[in-house]
TIZASE-729840 format. One record per residue: residue number from 1; residue in three letters; x, y, z of N, C-alpha, C in turn. Coordinates in pm, 1 decimal. Layout:
<drenvexs>
DRENVEX   i  aa      nc1      nc2      nc3     cac1     cac2     cac3      cc1      cc2      cc3
DRENVEX NUM ALA        X        Y        Z        X        Y        Z        X        Y        Z
...
</drenvexs>
This chain:
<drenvexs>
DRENVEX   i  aa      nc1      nc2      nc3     cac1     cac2     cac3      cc1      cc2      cc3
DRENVEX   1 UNK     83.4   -118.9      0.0      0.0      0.0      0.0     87.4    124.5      0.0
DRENVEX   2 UNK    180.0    102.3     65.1    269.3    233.1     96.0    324.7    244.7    -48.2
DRENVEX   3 UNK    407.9    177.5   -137.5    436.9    187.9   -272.8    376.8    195.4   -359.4
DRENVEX   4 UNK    214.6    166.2   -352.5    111.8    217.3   -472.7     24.2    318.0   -453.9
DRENVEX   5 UNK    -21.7    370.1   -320.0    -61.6    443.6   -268.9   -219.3    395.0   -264.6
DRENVEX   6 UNK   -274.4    278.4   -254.7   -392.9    233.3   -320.0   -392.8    125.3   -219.8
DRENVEX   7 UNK   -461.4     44.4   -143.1   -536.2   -116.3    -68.4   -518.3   -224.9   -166.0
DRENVEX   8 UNK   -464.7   -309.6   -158.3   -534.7   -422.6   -231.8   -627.5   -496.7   -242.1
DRENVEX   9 UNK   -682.8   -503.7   -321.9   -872.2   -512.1   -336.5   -856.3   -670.0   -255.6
DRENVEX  10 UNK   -799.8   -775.3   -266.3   -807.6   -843.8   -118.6   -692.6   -860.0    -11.2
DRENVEX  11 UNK   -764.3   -965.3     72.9   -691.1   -935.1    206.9   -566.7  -1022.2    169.6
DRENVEX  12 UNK   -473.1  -1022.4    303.5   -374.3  -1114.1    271.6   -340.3  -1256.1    235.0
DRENVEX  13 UNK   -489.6  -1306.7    360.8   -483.4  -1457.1    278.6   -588.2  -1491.3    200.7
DRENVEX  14 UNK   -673.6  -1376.9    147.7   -697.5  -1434.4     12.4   -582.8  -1452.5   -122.4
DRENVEX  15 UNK   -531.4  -1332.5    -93.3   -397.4  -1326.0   -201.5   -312.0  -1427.5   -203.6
DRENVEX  16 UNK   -286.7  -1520.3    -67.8   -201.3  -1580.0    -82.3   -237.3  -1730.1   -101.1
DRENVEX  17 UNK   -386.0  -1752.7   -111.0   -452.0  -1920.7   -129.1   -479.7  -1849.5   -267.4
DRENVEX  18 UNK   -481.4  -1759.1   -303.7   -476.9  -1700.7   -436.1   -406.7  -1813.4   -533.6
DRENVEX  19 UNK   -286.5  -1754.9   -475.1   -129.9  -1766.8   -529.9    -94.7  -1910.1   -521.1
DRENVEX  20 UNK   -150.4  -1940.0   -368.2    -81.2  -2136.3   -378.0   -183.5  -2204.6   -446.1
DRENVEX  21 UNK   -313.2  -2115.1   -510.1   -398.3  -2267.4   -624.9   -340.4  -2275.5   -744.8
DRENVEX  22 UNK   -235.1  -2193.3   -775.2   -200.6  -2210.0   -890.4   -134.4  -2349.9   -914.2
DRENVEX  23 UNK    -87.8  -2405.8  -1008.9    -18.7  -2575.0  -1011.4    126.6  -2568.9   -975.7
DRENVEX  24 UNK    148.0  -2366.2  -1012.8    332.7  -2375.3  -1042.7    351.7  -2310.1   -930.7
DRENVEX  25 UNK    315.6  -2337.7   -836.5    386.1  -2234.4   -712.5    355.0  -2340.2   -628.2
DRENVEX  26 UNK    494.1  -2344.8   -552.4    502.4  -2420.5   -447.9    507.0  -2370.0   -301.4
DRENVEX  27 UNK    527.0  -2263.1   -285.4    532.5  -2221.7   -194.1    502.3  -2057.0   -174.0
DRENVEX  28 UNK    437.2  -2000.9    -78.0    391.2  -1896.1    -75.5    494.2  -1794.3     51.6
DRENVEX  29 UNK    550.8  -1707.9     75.6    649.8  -1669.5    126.3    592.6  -1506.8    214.9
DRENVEX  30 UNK    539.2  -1474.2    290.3    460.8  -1403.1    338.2    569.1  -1285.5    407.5
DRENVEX  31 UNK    552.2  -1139.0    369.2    633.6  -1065.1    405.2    779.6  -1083.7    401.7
DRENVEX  32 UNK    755.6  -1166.5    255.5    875.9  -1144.8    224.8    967.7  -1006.3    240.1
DRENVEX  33 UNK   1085.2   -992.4    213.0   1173.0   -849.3    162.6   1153.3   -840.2    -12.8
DRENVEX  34 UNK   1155.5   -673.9    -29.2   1144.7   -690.1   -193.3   1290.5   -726.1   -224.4
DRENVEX  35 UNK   1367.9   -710.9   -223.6   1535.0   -774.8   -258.7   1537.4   -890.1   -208.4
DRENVEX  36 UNK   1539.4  -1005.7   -318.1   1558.9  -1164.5   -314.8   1721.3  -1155.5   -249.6
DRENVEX  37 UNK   1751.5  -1218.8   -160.8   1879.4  -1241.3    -75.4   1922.1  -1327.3    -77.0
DRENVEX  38 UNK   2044.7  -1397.8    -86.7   2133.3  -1551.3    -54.9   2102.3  -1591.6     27.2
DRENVEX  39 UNK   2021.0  -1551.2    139.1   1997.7  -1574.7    248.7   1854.7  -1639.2    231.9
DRENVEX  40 UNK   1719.5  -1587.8    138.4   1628.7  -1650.9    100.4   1625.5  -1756.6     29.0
DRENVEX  41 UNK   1740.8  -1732.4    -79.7   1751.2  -1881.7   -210.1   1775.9  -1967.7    -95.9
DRENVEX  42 UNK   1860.8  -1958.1    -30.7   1951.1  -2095.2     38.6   1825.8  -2127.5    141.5
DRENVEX  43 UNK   1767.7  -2067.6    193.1   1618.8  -2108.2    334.2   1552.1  -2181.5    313.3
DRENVEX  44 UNK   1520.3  -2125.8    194.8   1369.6  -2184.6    106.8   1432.8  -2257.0    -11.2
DRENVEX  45 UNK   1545.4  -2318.3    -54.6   1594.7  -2362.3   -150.9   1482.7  -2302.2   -260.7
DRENVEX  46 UNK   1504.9  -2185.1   -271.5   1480.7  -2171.8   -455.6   1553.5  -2205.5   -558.7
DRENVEX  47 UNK   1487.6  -2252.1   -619.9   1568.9  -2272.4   -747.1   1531.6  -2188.6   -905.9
DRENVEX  48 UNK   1432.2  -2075.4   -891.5   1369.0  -2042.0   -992.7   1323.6  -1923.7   -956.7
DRENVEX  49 UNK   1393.0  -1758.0   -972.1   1298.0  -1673.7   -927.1   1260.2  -1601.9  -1076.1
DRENVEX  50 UNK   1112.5  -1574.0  -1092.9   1037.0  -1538.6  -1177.6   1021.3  -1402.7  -1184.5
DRENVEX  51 UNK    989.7  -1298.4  -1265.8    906.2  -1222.9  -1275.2    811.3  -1154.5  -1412.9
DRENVEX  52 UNK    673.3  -1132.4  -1395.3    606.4  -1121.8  -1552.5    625.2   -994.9  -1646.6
DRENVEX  53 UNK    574.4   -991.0  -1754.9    589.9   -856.5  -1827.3    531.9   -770.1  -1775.5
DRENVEX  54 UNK    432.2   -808.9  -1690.2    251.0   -701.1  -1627.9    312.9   -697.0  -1493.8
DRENVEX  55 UNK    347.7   -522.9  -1490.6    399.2   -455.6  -1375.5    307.9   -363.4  -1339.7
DRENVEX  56 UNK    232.5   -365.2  -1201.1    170.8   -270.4  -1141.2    264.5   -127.1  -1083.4
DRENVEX  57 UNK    254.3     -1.5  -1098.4    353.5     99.8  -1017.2    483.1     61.7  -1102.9
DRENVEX  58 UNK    584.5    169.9   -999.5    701.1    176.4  -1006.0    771.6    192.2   -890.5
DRENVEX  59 UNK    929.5     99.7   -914.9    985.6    116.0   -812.7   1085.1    226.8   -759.1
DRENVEX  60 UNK   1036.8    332.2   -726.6   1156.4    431.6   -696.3   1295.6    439.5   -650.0
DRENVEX  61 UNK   1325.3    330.4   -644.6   1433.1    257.0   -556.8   1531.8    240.1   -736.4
DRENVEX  62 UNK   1656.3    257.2   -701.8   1766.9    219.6   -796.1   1803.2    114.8   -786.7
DRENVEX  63 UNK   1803.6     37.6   -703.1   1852.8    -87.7   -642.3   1739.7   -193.0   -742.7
DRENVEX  64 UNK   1802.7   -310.5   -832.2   1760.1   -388.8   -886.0   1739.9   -498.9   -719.8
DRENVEX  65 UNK   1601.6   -529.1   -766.2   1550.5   -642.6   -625.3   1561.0   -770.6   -696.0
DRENVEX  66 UNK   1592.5   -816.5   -761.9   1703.3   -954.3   -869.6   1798.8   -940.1   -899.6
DRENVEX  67 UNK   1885.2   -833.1   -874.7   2042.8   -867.5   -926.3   2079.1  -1008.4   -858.2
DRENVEX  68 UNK   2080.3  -1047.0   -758.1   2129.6  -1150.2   -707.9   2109.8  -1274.4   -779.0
DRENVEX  69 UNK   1937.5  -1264.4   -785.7   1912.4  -1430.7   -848.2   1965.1  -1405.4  -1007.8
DRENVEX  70 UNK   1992.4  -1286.7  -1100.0   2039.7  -1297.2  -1232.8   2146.1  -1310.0  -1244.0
DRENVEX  71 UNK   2264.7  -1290.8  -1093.9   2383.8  -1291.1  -1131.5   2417.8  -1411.2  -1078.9
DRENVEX  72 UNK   2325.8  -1498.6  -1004.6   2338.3  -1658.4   -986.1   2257.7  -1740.0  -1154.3
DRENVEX  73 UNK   2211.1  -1640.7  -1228.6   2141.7  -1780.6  -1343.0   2002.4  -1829.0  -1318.4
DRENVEX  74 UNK   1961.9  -1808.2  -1213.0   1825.2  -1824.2  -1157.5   1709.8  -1715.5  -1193.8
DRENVEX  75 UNK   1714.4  -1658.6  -1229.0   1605.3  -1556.2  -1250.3   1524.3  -1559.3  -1403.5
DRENVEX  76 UNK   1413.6  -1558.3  -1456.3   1340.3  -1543.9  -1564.9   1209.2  -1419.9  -1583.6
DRENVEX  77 UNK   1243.3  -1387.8  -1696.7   1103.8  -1328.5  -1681.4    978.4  -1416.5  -1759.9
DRENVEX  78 UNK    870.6  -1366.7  -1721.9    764.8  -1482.4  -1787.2    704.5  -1352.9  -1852.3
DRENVEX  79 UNK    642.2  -1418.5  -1990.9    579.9  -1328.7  -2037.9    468.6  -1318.9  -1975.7
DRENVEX  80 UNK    340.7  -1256.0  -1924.0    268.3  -1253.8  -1885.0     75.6  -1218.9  -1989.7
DRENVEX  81 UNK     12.3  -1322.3  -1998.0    -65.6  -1384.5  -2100.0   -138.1  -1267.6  -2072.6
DRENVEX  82 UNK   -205.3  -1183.2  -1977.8   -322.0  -1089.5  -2030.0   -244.1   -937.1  -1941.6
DRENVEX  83 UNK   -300.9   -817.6  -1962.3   -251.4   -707.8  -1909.2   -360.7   -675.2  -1782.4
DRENVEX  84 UNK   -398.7   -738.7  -1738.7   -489.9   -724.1  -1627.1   -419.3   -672.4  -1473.7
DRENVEX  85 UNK   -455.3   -571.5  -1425.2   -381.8   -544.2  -1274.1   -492.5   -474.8  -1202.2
DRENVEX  86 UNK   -425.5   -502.3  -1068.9   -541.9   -445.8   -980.5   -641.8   -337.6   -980.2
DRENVEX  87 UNK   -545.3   -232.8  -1045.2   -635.1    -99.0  -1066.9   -723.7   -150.3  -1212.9
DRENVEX  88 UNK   -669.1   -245.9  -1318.8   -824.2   -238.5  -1372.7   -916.7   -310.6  -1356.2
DRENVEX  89 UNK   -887.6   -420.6  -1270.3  -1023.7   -499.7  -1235.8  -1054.9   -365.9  -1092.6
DRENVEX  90 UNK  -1024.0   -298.0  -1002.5  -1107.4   -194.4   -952.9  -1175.4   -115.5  -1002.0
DRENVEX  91 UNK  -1117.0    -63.4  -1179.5  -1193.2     31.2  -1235.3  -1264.2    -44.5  -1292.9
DRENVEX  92 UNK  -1305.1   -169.6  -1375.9  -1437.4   -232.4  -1385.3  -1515.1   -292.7  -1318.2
DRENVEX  93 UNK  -1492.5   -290.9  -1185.5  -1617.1   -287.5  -1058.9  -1646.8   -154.0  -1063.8
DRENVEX  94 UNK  -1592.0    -38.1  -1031.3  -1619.5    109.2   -961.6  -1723.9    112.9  -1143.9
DRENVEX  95 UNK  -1698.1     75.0  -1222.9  -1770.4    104.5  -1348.8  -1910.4     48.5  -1396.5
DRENVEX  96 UNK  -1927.8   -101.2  -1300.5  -2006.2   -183.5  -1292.2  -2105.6   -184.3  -1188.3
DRENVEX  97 UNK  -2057.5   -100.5  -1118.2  -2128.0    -74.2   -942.8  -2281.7   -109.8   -967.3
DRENVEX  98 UNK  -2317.4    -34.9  -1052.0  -2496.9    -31.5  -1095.6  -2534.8   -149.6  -1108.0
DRENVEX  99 UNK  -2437.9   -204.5  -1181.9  -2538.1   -332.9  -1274.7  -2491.2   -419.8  -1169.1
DRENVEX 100 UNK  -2408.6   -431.8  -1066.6  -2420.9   -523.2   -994.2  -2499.0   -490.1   -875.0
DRENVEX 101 UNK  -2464.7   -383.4   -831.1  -2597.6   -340.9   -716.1  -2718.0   -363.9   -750.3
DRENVEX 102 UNK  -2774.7   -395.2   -888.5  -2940.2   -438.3   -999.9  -2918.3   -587.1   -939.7
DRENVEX 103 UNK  -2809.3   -651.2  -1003.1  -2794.3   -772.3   -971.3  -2863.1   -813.6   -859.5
DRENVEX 104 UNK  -2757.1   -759.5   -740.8  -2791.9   -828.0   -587.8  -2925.9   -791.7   -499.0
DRENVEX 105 UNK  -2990.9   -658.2   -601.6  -3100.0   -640.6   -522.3  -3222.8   -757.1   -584.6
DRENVEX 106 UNK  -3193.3   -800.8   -714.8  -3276.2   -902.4   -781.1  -3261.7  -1017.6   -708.6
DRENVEX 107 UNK  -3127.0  -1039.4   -655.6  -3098.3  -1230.0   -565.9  -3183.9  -1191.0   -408.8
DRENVEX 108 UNK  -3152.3  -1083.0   -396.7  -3196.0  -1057.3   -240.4  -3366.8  -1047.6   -264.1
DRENVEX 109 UNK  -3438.2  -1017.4   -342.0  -3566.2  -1034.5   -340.6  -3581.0  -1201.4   -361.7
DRENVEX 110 UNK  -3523.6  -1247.8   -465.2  -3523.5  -1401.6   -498.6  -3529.1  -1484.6   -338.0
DRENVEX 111 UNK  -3420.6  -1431.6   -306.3  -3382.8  -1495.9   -137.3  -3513.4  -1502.3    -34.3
DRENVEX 112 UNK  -3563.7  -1367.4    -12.5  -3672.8  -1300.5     64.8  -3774.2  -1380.2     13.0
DRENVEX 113 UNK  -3808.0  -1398.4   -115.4  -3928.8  -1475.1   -126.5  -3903.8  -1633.8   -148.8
DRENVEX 114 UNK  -3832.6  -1708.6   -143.2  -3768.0  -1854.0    -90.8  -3801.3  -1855.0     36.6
DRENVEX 115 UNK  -3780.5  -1759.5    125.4  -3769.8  -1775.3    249.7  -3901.1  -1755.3    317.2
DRENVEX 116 UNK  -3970.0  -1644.6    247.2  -4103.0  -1599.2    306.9  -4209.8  -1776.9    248.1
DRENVEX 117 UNK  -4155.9  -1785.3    149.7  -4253.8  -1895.0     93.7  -4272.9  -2059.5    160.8
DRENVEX 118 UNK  -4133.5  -2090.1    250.3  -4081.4  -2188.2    241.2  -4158.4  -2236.2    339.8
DRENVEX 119 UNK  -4208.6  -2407.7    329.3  -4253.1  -2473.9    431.4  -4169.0  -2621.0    476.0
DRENVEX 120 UNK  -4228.4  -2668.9    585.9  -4124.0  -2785.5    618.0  -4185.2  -2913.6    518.1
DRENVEX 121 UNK  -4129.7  -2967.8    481.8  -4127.0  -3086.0    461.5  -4091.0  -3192.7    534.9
DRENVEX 122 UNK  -4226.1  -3296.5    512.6  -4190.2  -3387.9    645.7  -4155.4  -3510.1    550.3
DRENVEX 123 UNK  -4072.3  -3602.2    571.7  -4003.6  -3719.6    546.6  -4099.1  -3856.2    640.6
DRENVEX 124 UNK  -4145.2  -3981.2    550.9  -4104.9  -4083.2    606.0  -4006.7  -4142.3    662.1
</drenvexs>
């Protein structure tokens, strides 16, 4: 938050059962440091540090936070398949607000009358 100036639209451990359903991530690393360290490869035996083409912000910092894993051979970038980032799935909710507030007031009547309607059923 402090480097984008913005919340992340979820919490922490949604982000991070996010991250471990994927097939290729093995491990999820919580408060991490942004500078990958010899001290992290060797902990957590990495063997593979990644990063995609789809960059949210910028880092004001001069300091490359992968020199280490590129100057060990370990580092890749992945191309990254769609340009999607947080701020635009926020700006197509904040854009959608209506039609989903239509939405939920249509399920919440649906609900209300399920409920107002409903009787017991008795079982043999």
């Amino acid at each position: 938050r402090e480097k984008r100036g913005y919340p992340p639209i979820m919490h922490l451990h949604e982000r991070t059962l996010g991250v471990l359903a994927c097939r290729y991530v093995d491990e999820v690393i919580i408060g991490a440091p942004l500078e990958v360290s010899r001290d992290m490869i060797t902990t957590f035996n990495i063997s593979l540090v990644v990063h995609g083409t789809v960059v949210e912000g910028g880092s004001a910092s001069e300091v490359d936070p992968y020199a280490l894993p590129k100057s060990m051979g370990i580092f890749q970038v992945v191309t990254s398949p769609k340009t999607i980032t947080s701020v635009s799935v926020a700006t197509r909710i904040i854009d959608n607000h209506e039609a989903y507030k239509k939405r939920n007031l249509k399920k919440k009547a649906s609900e209300d009358k399920y409920y107002t309607q409903k009787k017991f059923v008795y079982g043999d």
